[in-house]
TITIVO-21624 format. One record per residue (C-alpha): residue number from 1; x, y, z. Coordinates in steps of 0.05 Angstrom, whole numbers, plus 32768, in hexadecimal, padded with zeros to 4 digits. Layout:
residues N
+-----+------+-------+------+
! seq ! east ! north !   up !
+-----+------+-------+------+
! NUM !    X !     Y !    Z !
...
+-----+------+-------+------+
END
This chain:
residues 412
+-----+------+-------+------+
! seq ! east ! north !   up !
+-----+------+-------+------+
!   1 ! 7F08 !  815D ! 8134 !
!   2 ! 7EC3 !  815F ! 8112 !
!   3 ! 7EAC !  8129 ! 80E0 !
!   4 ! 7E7E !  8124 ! 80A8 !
!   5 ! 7E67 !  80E3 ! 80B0 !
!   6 ! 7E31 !  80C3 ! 8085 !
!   7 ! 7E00 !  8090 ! 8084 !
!   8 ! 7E11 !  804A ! 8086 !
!   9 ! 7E02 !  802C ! 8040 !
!  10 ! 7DB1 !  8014 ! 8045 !
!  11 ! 7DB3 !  7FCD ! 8061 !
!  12 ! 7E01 !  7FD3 ! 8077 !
!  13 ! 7E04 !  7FBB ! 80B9 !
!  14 ! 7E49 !  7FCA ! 80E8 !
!  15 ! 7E59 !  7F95 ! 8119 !
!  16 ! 7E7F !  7FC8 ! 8161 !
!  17 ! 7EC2 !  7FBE ! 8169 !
!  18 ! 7ED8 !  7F84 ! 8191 !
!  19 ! 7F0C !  7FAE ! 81B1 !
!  20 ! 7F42 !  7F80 ! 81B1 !
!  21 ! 7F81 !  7F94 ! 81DA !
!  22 ! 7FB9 !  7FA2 ! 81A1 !
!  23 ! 7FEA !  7F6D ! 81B9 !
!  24 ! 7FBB !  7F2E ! 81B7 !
!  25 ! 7FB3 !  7EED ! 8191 !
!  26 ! 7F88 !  7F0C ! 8158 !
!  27 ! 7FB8 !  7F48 ! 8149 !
!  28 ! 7FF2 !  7F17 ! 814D !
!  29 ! 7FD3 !  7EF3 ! 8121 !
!  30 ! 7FCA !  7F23 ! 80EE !
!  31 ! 8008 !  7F4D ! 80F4 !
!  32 ! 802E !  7F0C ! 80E0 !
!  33 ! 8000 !  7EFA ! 80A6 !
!  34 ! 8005 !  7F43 ! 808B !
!  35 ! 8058 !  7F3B ! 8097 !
!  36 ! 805A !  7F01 ! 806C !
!  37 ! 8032 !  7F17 ! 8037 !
!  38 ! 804F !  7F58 ! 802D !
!  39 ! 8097 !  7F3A ! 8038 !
!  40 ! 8081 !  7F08 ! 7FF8 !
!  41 ! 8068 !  7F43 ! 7FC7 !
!  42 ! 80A8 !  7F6B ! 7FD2 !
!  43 ! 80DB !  7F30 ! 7FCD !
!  44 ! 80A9 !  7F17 ! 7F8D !
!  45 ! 80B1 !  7F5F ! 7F68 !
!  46 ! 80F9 !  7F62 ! 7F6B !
!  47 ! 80FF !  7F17 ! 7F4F !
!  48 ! 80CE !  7F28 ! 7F1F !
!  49 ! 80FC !  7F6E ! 7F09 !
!  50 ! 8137 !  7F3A ! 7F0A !
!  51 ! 8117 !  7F0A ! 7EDE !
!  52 ! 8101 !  7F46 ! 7EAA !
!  53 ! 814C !  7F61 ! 7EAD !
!  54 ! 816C !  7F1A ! 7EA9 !
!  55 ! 813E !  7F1C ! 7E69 !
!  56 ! 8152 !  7F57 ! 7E47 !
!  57 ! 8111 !  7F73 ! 7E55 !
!  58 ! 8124 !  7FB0 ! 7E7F !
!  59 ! 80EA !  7FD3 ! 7E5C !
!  60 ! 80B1 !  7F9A ! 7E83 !
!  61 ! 80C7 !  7FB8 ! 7EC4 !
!  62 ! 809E !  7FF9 ! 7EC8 !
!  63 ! 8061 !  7FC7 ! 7EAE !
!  64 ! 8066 !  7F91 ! 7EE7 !
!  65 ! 8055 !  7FD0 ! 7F14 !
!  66 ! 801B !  7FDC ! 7EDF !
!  67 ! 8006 !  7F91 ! 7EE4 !
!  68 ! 8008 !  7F8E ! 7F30 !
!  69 ! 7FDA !  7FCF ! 7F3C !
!  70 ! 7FA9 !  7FC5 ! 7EFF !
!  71 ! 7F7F !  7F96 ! 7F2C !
!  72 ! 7F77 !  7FC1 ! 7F5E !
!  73 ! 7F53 !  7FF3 ! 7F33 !
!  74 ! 7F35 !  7FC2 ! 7F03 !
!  75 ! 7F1A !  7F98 ! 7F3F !
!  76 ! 7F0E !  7FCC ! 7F6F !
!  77 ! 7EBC !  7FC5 ! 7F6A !
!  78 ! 7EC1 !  7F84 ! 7F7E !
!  79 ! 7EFB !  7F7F ! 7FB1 !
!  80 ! 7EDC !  7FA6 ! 7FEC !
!  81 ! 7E8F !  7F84 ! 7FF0 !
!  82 ! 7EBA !  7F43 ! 7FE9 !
!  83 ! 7EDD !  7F55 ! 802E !
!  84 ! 7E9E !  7F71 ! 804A !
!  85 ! 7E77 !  7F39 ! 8036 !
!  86 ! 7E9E !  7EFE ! 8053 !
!  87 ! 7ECC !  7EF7 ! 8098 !
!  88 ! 7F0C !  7F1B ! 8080 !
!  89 ! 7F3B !  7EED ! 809A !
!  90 ! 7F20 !  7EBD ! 806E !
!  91 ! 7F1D !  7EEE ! 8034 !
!  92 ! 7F68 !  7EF9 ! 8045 !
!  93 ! 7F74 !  7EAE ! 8042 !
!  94 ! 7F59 !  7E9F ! 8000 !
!  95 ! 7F84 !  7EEB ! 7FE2 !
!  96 ! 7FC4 !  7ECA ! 7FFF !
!  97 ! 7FB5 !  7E80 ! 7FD8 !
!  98 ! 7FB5 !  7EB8 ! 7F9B !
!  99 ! 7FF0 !  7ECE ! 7FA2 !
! 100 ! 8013 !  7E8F ! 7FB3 !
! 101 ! 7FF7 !  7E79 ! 7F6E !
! 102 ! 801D !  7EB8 ! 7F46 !
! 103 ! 8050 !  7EA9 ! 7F6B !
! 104 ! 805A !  7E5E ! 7F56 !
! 105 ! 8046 !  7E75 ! 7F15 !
! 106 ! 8089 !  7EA1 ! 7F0A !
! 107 ! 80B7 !  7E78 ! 7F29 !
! 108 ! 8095 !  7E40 ! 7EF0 !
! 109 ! 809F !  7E6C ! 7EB9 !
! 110 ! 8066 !  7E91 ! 7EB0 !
! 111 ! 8065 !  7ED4 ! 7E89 !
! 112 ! 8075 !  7F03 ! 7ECF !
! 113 ! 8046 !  7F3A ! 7EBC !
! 114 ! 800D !  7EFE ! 7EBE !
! 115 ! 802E !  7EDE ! 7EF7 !
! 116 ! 8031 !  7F28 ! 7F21 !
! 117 ! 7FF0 !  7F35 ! 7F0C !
! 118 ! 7FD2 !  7EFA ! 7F2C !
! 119 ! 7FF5 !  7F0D ! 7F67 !
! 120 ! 7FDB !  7F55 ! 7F65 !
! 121 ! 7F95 !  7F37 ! 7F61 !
! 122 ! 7FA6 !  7F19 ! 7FAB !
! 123 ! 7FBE !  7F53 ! 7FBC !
! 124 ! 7F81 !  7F76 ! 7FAC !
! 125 ! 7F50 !  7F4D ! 7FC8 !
! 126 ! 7F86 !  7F49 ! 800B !
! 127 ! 7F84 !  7F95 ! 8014 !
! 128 ! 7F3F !  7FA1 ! 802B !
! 129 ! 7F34 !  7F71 ! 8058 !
! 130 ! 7F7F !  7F75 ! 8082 !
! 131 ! 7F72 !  7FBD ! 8088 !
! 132 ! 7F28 !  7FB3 ! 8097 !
! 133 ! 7F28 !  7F79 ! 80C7 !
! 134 ! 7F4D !  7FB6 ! 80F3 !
! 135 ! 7F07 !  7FDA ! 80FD !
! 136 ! 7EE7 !  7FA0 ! 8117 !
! 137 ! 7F1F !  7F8B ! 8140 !
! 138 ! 7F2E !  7FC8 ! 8164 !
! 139 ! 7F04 !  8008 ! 818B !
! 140 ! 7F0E !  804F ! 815C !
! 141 ! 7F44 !  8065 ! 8196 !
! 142 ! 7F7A !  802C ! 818A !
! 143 ! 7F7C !  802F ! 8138 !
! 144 ! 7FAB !  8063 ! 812D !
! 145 ! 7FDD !  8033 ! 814F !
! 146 ! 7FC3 !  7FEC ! 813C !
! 147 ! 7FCC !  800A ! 80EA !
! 148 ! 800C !  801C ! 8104 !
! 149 ! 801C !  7FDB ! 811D !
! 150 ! 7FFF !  7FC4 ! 80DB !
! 151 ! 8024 !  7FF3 ! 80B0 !
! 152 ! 8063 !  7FE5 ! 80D6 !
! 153 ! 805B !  7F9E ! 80CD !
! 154 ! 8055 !  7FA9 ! 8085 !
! 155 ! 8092 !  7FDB ! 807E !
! 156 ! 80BA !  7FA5 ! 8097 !
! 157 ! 80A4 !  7F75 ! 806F !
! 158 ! 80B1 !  7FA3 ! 8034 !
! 159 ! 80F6 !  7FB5 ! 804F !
! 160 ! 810A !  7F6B ! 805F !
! 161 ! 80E5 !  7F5B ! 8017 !
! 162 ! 810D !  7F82 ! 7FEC !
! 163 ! 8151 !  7F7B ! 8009 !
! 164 ! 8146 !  7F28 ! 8012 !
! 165 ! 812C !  7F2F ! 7FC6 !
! 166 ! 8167 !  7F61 ! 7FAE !
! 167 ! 8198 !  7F2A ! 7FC2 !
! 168 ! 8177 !  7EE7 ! 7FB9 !
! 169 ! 816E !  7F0B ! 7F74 !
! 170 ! 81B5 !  7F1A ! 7F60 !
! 171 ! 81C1 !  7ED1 ! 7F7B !
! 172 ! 8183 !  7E96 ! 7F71 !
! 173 ! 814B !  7EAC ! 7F56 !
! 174 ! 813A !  7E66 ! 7F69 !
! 175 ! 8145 !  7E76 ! 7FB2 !
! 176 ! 811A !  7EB6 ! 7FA9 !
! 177 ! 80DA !  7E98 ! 7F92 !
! 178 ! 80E3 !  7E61 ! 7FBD !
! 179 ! 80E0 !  7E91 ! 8006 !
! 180 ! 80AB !  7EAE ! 7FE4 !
! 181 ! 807C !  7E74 ! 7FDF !
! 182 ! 808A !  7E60 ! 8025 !
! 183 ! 8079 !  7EAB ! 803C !
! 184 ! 8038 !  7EA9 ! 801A !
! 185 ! 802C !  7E59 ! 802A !
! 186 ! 803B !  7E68 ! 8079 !
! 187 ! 8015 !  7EAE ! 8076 !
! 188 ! 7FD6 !  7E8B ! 8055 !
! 189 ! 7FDB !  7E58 ! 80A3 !
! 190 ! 7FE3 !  7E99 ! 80C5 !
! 191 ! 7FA2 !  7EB4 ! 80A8 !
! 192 ! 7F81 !  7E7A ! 80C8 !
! 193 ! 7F92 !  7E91 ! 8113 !
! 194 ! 7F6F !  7ED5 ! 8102 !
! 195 ! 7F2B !  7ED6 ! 8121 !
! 196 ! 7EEF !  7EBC ! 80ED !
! 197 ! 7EC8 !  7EFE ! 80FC !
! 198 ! 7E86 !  7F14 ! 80E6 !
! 199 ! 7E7E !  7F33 ! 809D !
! 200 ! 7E6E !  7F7F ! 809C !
! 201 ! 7E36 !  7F74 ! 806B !
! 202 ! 7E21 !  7F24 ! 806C !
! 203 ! 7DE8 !  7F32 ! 803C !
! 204 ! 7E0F !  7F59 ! 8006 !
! 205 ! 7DF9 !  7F3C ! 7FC0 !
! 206 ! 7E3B !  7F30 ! 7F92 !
! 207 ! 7E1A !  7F42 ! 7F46 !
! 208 ! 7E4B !  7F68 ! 7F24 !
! 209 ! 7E1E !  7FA1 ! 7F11 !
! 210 ! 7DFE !  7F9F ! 7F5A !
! 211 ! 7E4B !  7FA4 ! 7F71 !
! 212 ! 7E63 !  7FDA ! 7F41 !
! 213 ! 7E23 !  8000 ! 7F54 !
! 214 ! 7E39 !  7FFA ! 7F9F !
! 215 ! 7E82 !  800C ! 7F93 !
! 216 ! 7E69 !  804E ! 7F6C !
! 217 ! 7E3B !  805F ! 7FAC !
! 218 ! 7E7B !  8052 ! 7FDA !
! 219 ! 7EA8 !  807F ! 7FB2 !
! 220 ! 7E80 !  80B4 ! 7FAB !
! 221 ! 7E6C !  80B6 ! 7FF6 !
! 222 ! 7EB3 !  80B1 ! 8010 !
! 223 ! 7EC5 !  80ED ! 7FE6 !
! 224 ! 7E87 !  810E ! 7FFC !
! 225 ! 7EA3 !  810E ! 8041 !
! 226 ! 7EDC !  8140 ! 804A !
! 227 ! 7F04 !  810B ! 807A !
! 228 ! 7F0A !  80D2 ! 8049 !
! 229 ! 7F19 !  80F9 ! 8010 !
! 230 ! 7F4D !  8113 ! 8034 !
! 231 ! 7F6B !  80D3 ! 8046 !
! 232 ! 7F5C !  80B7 ! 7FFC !
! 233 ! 7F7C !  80F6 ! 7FDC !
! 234 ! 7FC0 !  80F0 ! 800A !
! 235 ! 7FCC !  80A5 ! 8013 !
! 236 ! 7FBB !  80A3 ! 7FBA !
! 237 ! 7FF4 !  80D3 ! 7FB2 !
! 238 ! 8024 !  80B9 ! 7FE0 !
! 239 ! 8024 !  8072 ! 7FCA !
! 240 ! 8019 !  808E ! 7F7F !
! 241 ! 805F !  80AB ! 7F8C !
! 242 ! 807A !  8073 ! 7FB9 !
! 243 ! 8074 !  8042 ! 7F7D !
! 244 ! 808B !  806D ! 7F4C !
! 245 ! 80CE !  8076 ! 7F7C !
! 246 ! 80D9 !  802E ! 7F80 !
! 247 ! 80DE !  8027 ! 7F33 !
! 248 ! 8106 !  8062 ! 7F2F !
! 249 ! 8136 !  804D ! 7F61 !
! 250 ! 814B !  8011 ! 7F2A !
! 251 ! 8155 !  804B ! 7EFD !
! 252 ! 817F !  8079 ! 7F28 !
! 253 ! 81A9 !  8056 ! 7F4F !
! 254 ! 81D7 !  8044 ! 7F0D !
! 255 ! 81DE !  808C ! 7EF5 !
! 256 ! 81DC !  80AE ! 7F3E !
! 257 ! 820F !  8073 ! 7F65 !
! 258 ! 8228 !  8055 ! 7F2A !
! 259 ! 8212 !  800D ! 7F46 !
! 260 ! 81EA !  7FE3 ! 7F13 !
! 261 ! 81DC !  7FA5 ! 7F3F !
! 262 ! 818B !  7F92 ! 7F5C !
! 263 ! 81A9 !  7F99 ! 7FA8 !
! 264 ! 81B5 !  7FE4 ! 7FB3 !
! 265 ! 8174 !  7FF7 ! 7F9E !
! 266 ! 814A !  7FC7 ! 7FCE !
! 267 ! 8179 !  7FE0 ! 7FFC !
! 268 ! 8161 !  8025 ! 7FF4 !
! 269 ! 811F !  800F ! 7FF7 !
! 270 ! 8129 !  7FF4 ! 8030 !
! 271 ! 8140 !  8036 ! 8050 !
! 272 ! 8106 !  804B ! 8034 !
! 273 ! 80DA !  801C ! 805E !
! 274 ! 8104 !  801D ! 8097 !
! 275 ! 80E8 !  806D ! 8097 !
! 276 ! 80A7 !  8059 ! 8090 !
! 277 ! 80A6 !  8033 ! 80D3 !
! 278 ! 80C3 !  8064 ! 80FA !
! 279 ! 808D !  8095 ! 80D7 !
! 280 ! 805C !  8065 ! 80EC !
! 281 ! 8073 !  8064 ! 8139 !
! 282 ! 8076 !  80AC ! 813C !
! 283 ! 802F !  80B5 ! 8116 !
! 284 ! 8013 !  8083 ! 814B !
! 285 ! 802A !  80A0 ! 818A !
! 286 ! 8020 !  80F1 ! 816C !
! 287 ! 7FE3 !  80EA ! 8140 !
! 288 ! 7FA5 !  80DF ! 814C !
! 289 ! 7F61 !  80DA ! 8128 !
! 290 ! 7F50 !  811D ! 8155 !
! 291 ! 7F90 !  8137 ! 8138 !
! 292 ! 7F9C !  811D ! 80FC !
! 293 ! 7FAA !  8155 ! 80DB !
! 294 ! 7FF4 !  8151 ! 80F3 !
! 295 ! 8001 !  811C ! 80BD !
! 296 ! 8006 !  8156 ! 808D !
! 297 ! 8047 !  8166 ! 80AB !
! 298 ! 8060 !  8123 ! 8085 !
! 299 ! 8040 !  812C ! 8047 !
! 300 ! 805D !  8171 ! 8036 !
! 301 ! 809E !  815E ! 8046 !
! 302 ! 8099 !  8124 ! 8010 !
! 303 ! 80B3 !  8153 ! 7FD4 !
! 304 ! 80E9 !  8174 ! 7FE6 !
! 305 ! 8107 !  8136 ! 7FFF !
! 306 ! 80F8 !  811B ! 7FB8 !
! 307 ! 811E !  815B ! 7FA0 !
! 308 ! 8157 !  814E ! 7FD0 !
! 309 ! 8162 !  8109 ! 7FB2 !
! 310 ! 8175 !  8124 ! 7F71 !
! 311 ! 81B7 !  814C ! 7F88 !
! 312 ! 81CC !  80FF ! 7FA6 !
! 313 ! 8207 !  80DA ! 7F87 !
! 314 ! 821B !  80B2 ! 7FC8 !
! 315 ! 8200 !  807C ! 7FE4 !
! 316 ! 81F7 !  8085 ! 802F !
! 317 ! 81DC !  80C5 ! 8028 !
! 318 ! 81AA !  80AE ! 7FF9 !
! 319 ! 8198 !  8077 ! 802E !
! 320 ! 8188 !  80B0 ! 805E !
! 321 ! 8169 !  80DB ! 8033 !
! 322 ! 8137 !  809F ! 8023 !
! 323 ! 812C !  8093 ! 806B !
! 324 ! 8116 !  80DE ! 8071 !
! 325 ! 80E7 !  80CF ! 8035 !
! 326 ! 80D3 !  8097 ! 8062 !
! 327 ! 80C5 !  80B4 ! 809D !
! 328 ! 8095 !  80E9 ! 807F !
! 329 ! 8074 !  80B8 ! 805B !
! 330 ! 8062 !  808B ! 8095 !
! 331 ! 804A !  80CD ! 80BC !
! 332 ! 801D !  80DD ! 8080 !
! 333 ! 8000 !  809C ! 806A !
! 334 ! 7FF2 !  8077 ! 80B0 !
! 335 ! 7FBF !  80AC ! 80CE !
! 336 ! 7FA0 !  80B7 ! 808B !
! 337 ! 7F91 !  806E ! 8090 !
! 338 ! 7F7C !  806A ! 80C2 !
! 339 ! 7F46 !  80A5 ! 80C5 !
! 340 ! 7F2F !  8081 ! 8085 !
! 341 ! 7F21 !  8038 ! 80A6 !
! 342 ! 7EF4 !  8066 ! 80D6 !
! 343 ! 7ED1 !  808A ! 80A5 !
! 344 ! 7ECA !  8050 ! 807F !
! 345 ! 7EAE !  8026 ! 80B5 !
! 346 ! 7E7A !  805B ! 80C8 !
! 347 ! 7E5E !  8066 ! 8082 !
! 348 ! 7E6F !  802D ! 8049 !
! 349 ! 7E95 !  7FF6 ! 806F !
! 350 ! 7EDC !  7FEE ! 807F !
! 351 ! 7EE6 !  7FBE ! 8040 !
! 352 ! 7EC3 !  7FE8 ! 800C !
! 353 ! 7EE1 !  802B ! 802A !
! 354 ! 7F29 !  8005 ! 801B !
! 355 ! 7F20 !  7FE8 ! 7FDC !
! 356 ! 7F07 !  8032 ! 7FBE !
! 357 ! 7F4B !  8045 ! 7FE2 !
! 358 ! 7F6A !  8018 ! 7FBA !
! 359 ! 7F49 !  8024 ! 7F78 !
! 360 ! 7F60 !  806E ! 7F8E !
! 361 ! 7FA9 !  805A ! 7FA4 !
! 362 ! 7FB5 !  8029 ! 7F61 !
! 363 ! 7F93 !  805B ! 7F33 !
! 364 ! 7FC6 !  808F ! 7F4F !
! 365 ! 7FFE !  805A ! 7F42 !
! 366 ! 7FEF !  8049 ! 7EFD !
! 367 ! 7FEA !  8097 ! 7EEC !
! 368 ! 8028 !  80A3 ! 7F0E !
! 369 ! 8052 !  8061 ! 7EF0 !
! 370 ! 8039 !  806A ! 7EB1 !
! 371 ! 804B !  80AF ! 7EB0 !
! 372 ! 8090 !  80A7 ! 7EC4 !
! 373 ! 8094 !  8064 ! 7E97 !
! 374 ! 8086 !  8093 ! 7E59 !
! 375 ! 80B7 !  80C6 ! 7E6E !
! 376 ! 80EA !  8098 ! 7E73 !
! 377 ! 80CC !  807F ! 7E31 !
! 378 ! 80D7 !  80C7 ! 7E16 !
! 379 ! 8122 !  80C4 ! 7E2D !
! 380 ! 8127 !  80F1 ! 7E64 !
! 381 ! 815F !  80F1 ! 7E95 !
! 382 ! 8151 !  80D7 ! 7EDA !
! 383 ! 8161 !  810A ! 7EFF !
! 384 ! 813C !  813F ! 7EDD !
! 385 ! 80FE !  8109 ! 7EE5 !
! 386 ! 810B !  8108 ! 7F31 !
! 387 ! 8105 !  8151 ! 7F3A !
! 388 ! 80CC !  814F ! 7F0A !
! 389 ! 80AB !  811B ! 7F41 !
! 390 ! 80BC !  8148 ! 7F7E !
! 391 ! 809C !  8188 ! 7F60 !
! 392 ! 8066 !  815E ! 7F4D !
! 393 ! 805A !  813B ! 7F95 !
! 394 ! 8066 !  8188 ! 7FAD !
! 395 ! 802A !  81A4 ! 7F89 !
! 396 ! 7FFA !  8166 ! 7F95 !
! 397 ! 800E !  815F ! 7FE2 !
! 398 ! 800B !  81A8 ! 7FEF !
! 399 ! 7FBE !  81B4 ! 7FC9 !
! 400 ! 7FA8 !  8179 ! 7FF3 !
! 401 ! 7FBF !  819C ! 8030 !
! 402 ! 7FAC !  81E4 ! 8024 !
! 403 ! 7F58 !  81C8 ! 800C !
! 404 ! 7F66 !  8199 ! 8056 !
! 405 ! 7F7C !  81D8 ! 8083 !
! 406 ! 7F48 !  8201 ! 805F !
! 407 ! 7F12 !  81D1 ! 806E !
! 408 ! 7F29 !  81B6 ! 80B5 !
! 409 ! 7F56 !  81E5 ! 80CF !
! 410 ! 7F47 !  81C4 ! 8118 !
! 411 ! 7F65 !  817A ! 8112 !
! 412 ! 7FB0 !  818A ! 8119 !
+-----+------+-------+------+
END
């Protein structure tokens, strides 16, 4: 495969590789920190969605997904020079005490949208530098699999997440936010086990118009290059629409099974994630950044599972069906992130290149939710809004592969 690959940012220096072996200490490490974490958020959102319904505030749900992804965006300048500019471990370290705050904060009382949006602040500052520490951990030829290992460690998490949280929720919500805090407690020690590298860019100054000025120069020269805006493009539209399926899960699942408790649809979200591993594995072992290309395969396969979903009134198909949506999703996303991290690390840094990823990624969500939020506002019908979603994710997934093929015909 050809690259575009730009300059490094004037003054941007980029530490080699160590070339760590994938099963070691430092990846350890890391995959258990990142399993933790991610275990917390998911198990946290579906308290926080029980604590709105308990309420009679069904209407806040849609928002906490608002209130979780607005720092991403909103932050976005300022999240990638922070994990460029310090070791990311530590970085990580400080994101998790951040979210162990939001999450003490909700189980106090706190308003949840305040409480999930301190959390999402974690989040955001987490993101870069888990992702980015990969780059300097690992040579170009093992990153397909170590984000793999990294994604799969997540999709666990997220799978194990929600269904812990779908039934500690229907049963203690003290219980809930209690496994939470020790996740993020015993993932903040883990963080400490991760290896204190080097900052990407020691000498960064942190002004806020110096670091909205750099963030500008980031995006624009990822989307310059024809390989990161491809990955920005496709992993922005699959987890605009992955978010967007989790809320309207809550709102199908009553209408479509005729079950109106917390538990069935974690469970299908855990189907969901239980896809996305084996996605993952099969993107790891059949894609590579030489071939990455492939990982369209998954992505236009994303719709017309959406549209299958629609015709579902039983549950264990619908389980399967989500695993399918699973499956493609991990085979689209994990490449895509991978090509990214590489692009990123070559031009603007690993960090900044993931926090305009995630400023593209949350943007994408908050479009998507808030579209679907006023829809649902509007009093449409579920299921007419879920084959909305798959002819939308249709279109969107098939321009970004036609401009792709058109432009690098070679990488499959």
């Amino acid at each position: 495969m050809t690259s575009t690959t730009t300059s490094p940012t004037p003054g941007h220096a980029h530490p080699p590789a160590l070339d760590l072996p994938l099963v070691s200490l430092a990846m350890g490490a890391l995959l258990l920190a990142q399993f933790l974490s991610a275990l917390a958020d998911n198990a946290v959102l579906i308290a926080a969605i029980a604590v709105a319904k308990n309420g009679g505030m069904p209407g806040l749900v849609p928002l906490l997904q608002e209130a979780f992804v607005l720092p991403f965006i909103v932050l976005a300048p300022f999240a990638g020079p922070l994990a460029d500019g310090f070791s990311k471990s530590r970085v990580m370290l400080g994101a998790n005490l951040l979210k162990l705050a939001g999450a003490i904060g909700m189980a106090l009382g706190v308003n949840p949208l305040a409480a999930y949006g301190l959390i999402g602040i974690g989040a955001t500052l987490y993101s870069p530098a888990k992702y980015g520490i990969l780059a300097q951990m690992f040579a170009p030829e093992r990153l397909v699999r170590a984000n793999g290992m990294l994604e799969g460690s997540t999709i666990v998490a997220i799978l194990l997440g929600v269904l812990v949280g779908g039934w500690l929720a229907d049963h203690s919500l003290a219980m809930a936010f209690g496994g939470v805090m020790a996740c993020y407690a015993v993932a903040t020690a883990a963080n400490l086990l991760i290896p204190r590298l080097p900052a990407e860019n020691p000498h960064a100054s942190f002004g806020p118009a110096p670091m909205v000025r750099r963030f500008w120069t980031a995006l624009c020269t990822l989307y310059v290059n024809d390989d990161a805006r491809f990955s920005l493009l496709g992993t922005s539209v699959f987890w605009g629409s992955g978010t967007t399926l989790r809320l309207v899960l809550f709102a199908w699942v009553p209408v479509a099974l005729g079950l109106a408790d917390n538990q069935t649809p974690a469970n299908l979200m855990g189907a969901l994630s239980v896809g996305i591993v084996a996605g993952a594995a099969i993107a790891g072992f059949w894609v590579s950044l030489a071939k990455v290309n492939r990982a369209l395969w998954g992505g236009v396969l994303l719709g017309p599972m959406i549209l299958v979903m629609a015709s579902i009134s039983h549950l264990w198909p619908a389980a399967l069906v989500m695993a399918g949506i699973g499956v493609c999703g991990g085979l689209f996303v994990v490449p895509l992130n991978a090509l990214l991290q590489e692009r990123g690390h070559e031009s603007v840094g690993a960090g900044s290149a993931l926090a305009v990823q995630n400023f593209s990624e949350n943007l994408t969500m908050l479009l998507f939710v808030g579209i679907y939020a006023g829809v649902r506002a509007q009093g449409v019908a579920v299921i007419p809004t879920i084959v909305g979603f798959g002819i939308v994710l249709i279109l969107a997934v098939g321009a970004i592969s036609a401009v792709r093929l058109a432009r690098r015909p070679g990488a499959a």
